[in-house]
Backbone as a chain_set.jsonl record, in Angstrom:
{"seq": "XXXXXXXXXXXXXXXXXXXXXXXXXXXXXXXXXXXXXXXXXXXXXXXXXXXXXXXXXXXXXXXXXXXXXXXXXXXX", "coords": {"N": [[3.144, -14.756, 4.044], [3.243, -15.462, 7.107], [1.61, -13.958, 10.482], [3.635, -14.077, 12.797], [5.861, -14.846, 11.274], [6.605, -12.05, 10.179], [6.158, -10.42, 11.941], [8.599, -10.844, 13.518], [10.367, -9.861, 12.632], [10.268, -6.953, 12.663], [10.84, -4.046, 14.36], [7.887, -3.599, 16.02], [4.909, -4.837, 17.962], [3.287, -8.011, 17.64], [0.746, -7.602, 17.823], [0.443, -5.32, 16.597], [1.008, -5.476, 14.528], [-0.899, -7.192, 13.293], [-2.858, -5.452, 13.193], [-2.383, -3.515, 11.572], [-2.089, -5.688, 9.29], [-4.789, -6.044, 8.951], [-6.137, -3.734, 8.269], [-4.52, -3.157, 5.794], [-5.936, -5.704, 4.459], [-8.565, -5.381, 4.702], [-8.246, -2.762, 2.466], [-7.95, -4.356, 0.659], [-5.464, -4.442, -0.23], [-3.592, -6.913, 0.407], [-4.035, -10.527, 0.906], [-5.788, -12.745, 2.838], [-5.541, -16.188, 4.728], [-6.218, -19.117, 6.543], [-4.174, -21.098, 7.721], [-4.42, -24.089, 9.836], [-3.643, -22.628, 12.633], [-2.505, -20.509, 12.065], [-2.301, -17.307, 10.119], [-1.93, -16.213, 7.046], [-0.484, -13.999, 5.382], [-0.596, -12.598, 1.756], [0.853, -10.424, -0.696], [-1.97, -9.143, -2.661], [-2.807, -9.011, -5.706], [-4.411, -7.928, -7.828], [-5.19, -5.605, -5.643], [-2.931, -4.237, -5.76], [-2.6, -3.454, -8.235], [-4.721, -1.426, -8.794], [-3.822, 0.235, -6.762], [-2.175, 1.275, -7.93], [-3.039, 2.39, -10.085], [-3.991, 4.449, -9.164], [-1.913, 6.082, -7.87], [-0.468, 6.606, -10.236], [-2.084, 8.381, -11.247], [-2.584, 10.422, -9.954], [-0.385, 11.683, -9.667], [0.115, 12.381, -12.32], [-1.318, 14.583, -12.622], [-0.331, 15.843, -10.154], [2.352, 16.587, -11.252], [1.974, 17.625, -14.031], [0.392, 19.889, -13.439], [2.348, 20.702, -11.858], [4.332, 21.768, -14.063], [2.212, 23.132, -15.511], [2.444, 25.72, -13.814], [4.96, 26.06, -13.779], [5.588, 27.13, -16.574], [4.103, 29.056, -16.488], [5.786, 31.091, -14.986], [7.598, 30.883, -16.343], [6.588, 32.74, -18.773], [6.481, 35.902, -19.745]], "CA": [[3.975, -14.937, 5.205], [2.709, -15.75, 8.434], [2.155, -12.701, 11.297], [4.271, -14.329, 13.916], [7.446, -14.248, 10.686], [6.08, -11.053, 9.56], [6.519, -9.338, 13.203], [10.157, -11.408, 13.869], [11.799, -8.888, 11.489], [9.935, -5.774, 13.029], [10.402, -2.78, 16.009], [6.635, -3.829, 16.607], [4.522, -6.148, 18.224], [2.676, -8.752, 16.692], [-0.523, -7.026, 17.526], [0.544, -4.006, 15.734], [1.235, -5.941, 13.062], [-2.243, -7.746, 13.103], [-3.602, -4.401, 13.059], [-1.678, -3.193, 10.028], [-2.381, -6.202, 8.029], [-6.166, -6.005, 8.794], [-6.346, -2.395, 7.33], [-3.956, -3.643, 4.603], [-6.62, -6.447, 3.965], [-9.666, -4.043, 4.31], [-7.818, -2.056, 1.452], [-7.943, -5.141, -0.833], [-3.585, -5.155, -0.998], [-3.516, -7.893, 1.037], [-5.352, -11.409, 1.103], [-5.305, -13.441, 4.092], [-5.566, -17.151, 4.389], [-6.165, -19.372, 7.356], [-4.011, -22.512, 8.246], [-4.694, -24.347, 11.485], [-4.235, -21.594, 14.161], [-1.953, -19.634, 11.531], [-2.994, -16.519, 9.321], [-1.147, -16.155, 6.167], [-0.964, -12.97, 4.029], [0.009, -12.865, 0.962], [0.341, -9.292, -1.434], [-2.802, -9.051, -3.467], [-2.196, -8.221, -6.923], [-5.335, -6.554, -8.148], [-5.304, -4.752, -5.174], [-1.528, -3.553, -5.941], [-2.772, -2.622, -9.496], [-5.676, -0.794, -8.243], [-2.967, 1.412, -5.862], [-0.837, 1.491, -9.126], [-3.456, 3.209, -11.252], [-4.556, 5.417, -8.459], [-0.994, 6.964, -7.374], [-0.135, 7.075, -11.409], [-3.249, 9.348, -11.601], [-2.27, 11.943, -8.755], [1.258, 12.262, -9.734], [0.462, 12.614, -13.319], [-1.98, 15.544, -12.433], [0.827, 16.351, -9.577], [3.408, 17.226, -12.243], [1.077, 18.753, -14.936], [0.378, 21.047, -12.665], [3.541, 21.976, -11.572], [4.411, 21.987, -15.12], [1.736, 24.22, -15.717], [3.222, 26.525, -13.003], [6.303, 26.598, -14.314], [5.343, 27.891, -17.552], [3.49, 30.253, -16.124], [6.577, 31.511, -13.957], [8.453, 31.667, -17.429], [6.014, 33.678, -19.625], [6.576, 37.075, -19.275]], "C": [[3.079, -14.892, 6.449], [2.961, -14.579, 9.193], [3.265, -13.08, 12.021], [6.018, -13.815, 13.105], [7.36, -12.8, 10.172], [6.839, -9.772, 11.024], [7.751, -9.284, 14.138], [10.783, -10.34, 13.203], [11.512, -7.515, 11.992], [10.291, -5.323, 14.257], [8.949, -3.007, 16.398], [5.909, -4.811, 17.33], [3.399, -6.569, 17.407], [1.359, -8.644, 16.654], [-0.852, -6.191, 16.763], [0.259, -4.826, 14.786], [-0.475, -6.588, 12.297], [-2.838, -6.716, 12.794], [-3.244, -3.591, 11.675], [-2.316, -4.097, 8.816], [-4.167, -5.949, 8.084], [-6.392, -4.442, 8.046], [-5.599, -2.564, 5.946], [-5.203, -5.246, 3.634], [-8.234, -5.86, 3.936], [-9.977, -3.369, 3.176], [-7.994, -2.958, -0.007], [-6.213, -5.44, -1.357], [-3.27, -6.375, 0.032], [-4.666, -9.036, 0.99], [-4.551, -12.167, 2.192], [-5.944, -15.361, 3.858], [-4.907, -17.876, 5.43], [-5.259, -20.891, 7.371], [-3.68, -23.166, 9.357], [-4.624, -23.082, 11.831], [-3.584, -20.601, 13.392], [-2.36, -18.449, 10.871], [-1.906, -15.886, 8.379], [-1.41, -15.563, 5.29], [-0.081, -12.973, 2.965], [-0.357, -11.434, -0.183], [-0.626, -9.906, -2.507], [-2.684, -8.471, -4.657], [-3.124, -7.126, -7.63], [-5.318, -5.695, -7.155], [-4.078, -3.471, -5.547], [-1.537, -2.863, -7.191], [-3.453, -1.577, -9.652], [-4.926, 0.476, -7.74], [-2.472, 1.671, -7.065], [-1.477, 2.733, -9.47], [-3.684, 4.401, -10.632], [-3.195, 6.824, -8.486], [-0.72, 7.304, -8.959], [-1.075, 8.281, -11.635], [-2.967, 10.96, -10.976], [-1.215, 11.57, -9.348], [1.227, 12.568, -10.986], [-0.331, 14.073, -13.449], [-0.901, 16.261, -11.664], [1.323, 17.298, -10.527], [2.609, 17.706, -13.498], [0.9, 20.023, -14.575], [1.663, 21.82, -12.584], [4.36, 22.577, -12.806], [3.925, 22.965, -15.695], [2.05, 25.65, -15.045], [4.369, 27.352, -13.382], [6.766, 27.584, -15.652], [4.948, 29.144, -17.446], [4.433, 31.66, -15.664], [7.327, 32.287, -15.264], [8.042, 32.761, -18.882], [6.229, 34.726, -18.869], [5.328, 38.168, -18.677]], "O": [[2.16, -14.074, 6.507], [4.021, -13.975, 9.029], [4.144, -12.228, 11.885], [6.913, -13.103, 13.561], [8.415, -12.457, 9.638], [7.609, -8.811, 11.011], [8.058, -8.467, 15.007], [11.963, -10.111, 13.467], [12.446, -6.73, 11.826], [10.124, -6.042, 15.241], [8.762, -2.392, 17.448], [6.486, -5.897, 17.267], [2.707, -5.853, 16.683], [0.672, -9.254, 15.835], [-1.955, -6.055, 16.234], [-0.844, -4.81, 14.241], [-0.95, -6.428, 11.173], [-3.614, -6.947, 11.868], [-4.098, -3.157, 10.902], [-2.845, -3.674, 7.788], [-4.694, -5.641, 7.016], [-7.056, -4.487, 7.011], [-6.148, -2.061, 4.965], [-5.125, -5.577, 2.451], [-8.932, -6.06, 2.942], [-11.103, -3.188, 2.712], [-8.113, -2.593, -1.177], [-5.764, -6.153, -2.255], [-2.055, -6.366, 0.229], [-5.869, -8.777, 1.017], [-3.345, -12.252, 2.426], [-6.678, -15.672, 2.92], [-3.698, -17.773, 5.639], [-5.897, -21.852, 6.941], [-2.629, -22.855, 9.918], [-5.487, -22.317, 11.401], [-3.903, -19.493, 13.822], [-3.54, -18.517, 11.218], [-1.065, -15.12, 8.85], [-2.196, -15.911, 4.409], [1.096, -13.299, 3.123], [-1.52, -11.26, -0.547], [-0.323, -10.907, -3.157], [-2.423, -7.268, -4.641], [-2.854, -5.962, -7.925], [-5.457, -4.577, -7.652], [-4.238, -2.251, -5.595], [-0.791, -1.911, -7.421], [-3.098, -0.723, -10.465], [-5.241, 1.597, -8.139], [-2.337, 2.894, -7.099], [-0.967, 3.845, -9.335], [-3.633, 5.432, -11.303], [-3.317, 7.984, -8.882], [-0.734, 8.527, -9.096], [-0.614, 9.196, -12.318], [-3.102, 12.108, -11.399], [-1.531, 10.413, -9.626], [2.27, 13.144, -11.298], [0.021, 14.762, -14.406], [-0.412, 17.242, -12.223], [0.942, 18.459, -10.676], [3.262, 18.688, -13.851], [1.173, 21.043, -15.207], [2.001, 22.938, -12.972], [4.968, 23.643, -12.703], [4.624, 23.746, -16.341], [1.908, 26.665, -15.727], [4.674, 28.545, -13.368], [7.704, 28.367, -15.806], [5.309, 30.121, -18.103], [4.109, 32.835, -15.834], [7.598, 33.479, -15.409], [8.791, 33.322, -19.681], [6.22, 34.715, -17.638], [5.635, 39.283, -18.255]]}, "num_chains": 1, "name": "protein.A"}
């Protein structure tokens, strides 16, 4: 999607938004892609798999933990 339709739907301005996607394309979840004067991002999928495996990792340690906690709470 193009910034200009990207920042039509937002509370922000379309600089913000430029500034968002450039740290979103920094990150690798975003690719960008120039036509004429336009700049057209589009979600990146390895990047989105990449975030996948990451947040699956902390939340599965997350809840182990608190798991482990909990056990703890219920041994006497």
């Amino acid at each position: 999607m193009a910034v200009g339709k990207l920042a039509a739907g937002l509370t922000v301005t379309r600089p913000a938004v430029s500034q968002h996607l450039k740290v979103l394309k920094d990150a690798g979840l975003v690719a960008e892609q120039t036509e004429g004067t336009r700049h057209v991002y589009r979600l990146d999928p390895r990047g989105v798999r990449l975030m996948q495996t990451y947040l699956d990792r902390f939340w599965n340690r997350a809840l182990a933990a608190f798991a482990a906690a909990a056990n703890e709470e219920d041994t006497p």
